[in-house]
FIFI-106410 format. One line per 10 residues: number of its first residue (from 0); their letters; for each residue x, y, z of N, C-alpha, C. Coordinates in Angstrom, 1 decimal. Layout:
N
NUM	A	X,Y,Z,X,Y,Z,X,Y,Z ~ ...
//
This chain:
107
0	XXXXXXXXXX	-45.9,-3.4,34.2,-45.6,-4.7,34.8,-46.7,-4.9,35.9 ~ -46.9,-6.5,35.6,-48.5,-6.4,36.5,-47.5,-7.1,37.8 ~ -48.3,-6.9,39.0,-47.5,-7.6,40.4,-48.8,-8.2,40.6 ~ -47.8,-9.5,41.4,-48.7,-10.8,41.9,-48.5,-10.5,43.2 ~ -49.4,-10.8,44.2,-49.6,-11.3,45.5,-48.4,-12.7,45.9 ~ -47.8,-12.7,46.6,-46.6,-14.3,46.5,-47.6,-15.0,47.4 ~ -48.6,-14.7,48.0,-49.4,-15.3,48.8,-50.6,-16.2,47.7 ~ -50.3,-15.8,47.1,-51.1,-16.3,45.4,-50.6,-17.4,44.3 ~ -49.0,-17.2,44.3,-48.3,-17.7,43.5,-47.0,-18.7,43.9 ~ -47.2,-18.6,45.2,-45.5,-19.2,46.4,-46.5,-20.1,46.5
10	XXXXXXXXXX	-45.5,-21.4,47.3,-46.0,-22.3,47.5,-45.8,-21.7,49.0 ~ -46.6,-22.2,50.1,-46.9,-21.5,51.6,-45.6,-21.7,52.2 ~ -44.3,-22.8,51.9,-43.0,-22.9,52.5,-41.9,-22.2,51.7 ~ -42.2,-21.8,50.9,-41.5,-20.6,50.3,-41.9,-19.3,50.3 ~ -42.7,-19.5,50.7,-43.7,-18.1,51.3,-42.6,-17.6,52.6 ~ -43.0,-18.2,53.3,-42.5,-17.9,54.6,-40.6,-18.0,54.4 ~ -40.3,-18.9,53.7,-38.9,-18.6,53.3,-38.3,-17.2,52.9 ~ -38.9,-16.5,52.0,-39.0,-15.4,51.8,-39.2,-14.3,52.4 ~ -40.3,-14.6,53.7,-40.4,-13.3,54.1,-39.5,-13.2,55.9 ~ -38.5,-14.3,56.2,-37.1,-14.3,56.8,-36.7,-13.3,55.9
20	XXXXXXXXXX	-36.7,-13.3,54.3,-35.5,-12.2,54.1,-36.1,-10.4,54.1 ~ -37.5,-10.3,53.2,-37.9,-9.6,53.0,-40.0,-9.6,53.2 ~ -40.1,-8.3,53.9,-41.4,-8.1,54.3,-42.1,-6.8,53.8 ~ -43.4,-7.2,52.5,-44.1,-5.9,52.6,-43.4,-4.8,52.2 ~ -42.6,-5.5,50.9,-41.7,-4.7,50.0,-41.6,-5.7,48.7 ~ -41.2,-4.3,47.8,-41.6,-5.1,46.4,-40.4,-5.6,45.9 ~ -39.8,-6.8,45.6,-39.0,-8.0,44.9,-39.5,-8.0,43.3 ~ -38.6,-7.7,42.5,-38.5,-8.0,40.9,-37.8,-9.8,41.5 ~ -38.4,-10.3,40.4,-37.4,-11.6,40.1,-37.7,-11.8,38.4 ~ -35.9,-12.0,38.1,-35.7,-12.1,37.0,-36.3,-13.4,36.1
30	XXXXXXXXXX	-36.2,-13.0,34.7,-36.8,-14.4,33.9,-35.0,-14.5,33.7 ~ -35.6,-16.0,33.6,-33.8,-16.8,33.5,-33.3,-16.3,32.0 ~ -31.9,-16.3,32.2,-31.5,-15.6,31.0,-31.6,-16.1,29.9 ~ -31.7,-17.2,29.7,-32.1,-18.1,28.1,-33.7,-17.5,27.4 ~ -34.7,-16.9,29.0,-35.8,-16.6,28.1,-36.2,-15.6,27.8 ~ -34.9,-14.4,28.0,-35.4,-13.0,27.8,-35.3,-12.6,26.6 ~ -36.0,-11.9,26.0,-35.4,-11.2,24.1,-34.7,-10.3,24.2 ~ -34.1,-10.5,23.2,-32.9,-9.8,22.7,-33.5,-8.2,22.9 ~ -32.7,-7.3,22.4,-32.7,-5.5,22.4,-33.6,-5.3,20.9 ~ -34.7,-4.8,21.0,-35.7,-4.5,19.9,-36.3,-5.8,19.6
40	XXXXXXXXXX	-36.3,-7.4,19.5,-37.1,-8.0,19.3,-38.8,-8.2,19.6 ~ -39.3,-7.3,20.9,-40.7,-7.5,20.7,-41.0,-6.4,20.1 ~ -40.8,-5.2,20.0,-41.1,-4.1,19.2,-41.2,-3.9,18.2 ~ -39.6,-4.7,17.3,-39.3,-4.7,16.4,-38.2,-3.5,15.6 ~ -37.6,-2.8,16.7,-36.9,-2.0,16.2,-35.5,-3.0,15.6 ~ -35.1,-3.6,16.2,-33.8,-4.5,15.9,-34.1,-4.8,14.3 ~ -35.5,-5.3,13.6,-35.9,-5.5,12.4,-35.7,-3.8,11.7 ~ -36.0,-3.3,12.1,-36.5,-2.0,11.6,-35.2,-1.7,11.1 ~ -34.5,-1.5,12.0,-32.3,-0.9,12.0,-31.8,-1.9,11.1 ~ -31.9,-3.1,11.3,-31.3,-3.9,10.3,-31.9,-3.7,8.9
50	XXXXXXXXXX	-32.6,-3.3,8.3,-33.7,-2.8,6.9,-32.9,-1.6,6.3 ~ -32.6,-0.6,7.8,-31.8,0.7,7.1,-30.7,1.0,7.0 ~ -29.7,-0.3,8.0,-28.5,-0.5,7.8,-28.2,-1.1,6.2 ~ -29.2,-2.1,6.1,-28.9,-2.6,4.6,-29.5,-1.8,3.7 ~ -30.2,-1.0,3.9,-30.8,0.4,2.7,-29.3,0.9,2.8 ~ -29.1,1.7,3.9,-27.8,2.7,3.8,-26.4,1.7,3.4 ~ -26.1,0.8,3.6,-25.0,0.1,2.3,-25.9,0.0,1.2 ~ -26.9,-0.3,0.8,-26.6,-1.0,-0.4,-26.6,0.8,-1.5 ~ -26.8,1.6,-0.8,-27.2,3.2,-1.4,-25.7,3.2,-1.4 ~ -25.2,3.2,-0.7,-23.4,3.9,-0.3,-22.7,2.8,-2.1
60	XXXXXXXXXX	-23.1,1.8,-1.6,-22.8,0.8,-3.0,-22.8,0.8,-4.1 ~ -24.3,1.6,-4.6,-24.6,2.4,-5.7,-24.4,3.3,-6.1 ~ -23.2,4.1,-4.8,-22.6,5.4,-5.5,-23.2,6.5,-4.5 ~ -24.1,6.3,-3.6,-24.4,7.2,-3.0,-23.3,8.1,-2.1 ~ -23.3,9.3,-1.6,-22.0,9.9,-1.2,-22.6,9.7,0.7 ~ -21.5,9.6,1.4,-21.2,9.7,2.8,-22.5,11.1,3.0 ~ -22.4,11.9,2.7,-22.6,13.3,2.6,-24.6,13.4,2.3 ~ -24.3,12.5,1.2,-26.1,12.2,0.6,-26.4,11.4,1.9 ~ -26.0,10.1,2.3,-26.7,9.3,3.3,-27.0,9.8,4.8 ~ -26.4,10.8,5.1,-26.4,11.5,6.2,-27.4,12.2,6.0
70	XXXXXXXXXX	-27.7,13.4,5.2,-28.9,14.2,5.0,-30.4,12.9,5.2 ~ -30.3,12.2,4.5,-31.4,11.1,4.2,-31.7,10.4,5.3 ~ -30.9,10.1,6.1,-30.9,8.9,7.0,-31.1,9.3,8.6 ~ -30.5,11.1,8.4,-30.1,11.5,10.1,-29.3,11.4,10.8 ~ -28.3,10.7,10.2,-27.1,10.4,10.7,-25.8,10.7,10.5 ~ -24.5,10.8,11.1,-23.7,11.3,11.4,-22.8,10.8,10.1 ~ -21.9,11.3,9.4,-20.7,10.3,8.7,-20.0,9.3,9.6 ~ -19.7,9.5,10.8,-19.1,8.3,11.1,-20.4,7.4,11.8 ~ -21.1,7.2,11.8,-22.1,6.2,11.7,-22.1,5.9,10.5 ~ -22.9,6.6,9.3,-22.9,6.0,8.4,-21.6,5.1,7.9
80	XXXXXXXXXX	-20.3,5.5,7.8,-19.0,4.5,8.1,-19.1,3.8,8.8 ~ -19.5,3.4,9.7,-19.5,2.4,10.9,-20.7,1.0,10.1 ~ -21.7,1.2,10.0,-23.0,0.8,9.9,-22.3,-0.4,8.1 ~ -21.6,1.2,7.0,-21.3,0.2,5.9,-20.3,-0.5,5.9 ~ -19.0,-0.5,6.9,-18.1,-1.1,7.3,-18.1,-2.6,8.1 ~ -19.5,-2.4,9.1,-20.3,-3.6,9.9,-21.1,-4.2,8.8 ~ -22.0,-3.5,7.8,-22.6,-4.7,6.7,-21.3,-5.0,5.9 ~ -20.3,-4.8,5.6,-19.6,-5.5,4.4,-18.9,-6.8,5.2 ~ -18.6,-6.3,6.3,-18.0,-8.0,7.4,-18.8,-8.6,7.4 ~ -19.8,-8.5,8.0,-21.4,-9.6,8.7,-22.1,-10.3,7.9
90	XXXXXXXXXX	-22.0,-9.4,6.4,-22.9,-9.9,5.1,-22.3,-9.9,4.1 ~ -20.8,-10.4,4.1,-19.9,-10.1,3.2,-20.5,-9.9,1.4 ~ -21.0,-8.5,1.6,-21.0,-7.8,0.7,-19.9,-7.1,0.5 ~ -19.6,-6.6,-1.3,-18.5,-6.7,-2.1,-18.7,-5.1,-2.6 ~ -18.0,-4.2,-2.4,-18.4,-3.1,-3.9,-16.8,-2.4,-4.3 ~ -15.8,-3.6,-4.3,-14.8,-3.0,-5.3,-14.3,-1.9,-4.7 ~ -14.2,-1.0,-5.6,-13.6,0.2,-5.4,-13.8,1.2,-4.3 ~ -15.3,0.9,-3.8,-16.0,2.0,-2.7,-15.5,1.8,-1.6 ~ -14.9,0.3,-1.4,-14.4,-0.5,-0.2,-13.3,1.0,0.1 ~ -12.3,0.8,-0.7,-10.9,1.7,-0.9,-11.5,3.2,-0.6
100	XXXXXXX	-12.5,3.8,-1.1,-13.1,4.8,-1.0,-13.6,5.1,0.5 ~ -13.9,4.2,1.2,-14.5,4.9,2.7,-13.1,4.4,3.4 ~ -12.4,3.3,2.9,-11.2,3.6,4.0,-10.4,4.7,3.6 ~ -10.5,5.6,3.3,-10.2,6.9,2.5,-10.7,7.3,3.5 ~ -11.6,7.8,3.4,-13.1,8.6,3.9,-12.7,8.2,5.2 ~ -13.1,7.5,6.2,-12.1,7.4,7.6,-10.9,8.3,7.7 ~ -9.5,8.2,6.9,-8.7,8.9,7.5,-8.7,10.8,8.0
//
């Protein structure tokens, strides 16, 4: 994070407004909430997770076991439950029988 000088960037009556409150100490000021990004959008991990969320359903879909996606993925069984339970709501994706199969698999 680069810092500005407010002696640089204040207008001179908010300058002095400001330093009534604080002097020769460093102030964050927030960006307004409408213009901050979301959690992983400049990096791109939010893209990234959503790619392997929809790998690890559409694998669980095709038969893959709770047991196989864990080894593959690094992840825990109740993540992997969690992750194909959140894609079948959000993206109402369908697989029949497997549906019945992980609410199994939860108890």
């Amino acid at each position: 994070m680069n810092y500005k000088n407010g002696r640089d960037v204040l207008p001179p009556s908010l300058l002095k407004e400001l330093q009534s409150y604080i002097q020769g100490e460093l102030v964050y000021i927030p960006k307004l909430h409408n213009q901050r990004a979301g959690w992983g959008e400049k990096s791109g991990s939010r893209i990234m997770i959503e790619r392997r969320n929809e790998e690890i359903y559409l694998s669980y879909s095709n038969g893959c076991s709770v047991a196989e996606l864990e080894r593959q993925f690094h992840l825990s069984g109740e993540s992997i439950r969690k992750i194909v339970v959140k894609m079948r709501e959000t993206k109402k994706f369908h697989c029949g029988d497997r549906e019945k199969e992980i609410a199994h698999a939860d108890s």
